[in-house]
C-alpha positions in Angstrom: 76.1 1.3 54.5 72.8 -0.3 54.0 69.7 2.5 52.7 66.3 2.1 54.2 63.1 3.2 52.1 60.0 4.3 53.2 56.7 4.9 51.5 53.4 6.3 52.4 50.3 6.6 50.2 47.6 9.0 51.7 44.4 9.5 50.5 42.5 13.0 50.5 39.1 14.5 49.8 38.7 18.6 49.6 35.4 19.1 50.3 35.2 22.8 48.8 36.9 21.9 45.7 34.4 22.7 42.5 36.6 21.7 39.6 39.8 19.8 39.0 41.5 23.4 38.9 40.5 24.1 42.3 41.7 20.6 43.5 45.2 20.7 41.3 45.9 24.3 43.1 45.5 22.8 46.9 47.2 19.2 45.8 50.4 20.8 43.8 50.7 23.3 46.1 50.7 20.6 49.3 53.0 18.4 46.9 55.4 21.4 46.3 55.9 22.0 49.9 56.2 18.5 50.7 59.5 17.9 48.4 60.6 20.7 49.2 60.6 21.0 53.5 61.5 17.2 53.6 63.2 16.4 50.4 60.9 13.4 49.0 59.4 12.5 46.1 55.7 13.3 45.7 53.5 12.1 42.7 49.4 12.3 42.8 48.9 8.3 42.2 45.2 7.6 42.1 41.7 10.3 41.3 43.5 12.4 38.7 40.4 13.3 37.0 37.8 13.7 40.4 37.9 17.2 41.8 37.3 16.2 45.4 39.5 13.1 46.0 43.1 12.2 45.1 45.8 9.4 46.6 49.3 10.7 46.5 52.7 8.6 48.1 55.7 9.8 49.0 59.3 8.2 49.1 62.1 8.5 51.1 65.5 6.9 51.6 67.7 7.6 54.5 70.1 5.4 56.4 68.0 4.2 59.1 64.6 3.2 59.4 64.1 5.2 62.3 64.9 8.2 60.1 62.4 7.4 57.1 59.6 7.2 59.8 60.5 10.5 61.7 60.2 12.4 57.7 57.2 10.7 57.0 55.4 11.2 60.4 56.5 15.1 60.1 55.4 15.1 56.3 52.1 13.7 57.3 51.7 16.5 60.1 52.0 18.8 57.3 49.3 17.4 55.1 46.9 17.2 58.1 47.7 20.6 59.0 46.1 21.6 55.6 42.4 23.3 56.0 41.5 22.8 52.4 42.4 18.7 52.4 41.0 15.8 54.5 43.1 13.2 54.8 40.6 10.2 54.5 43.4 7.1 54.7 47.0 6.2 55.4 49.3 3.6 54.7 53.1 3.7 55.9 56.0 0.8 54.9 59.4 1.4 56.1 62.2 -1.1 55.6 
């Protein structure tokens, strides 16, 4: 049975963030949710030490392509649906 991956790297800004406390509390708590609603893996990639912007990607595998872009559609619903984040960019590769 062949696996199918998809990946998708969003960038963020929050805009009423003061200090890389107030930032880590919105961003772990959005990662948190996000592994745990649609079982991916999360990681903050890029802007670790700004307090208003960070990159994070999430993974997924699943056994059709179709599949990997439903999760990650959904998954960025949830981030957008976020008051305290912008989403600022977006990149999606399923295969």
């Amino acid at each position: 049975m062949p696996a199918h991956c998809g990946v998708m790297t969003i960038e963020l800004r929050f805009p009423e963030a003061q200090t890389l406390k107030d930032k880590r509390q919105v961003l772990h708590s959005l990662l948190d949710r996000l592994a745990a609603r649609f079982n991916l893996s999360v990681a903050e990639t890029d802007g670790n030490d700004l307090h208003q912007r960070a990159a994070i990607a999430l993974a997924c595998v699943a056994n059709s392509p179709e599949h990997c872009r439903e999760v990650l559609d959904k998954a960025l619903a949830l981030v957008e649906s976020e008051p305290r984040a912008m989403v600022l960019s977006v990149e999606k590769e399923v295969g």
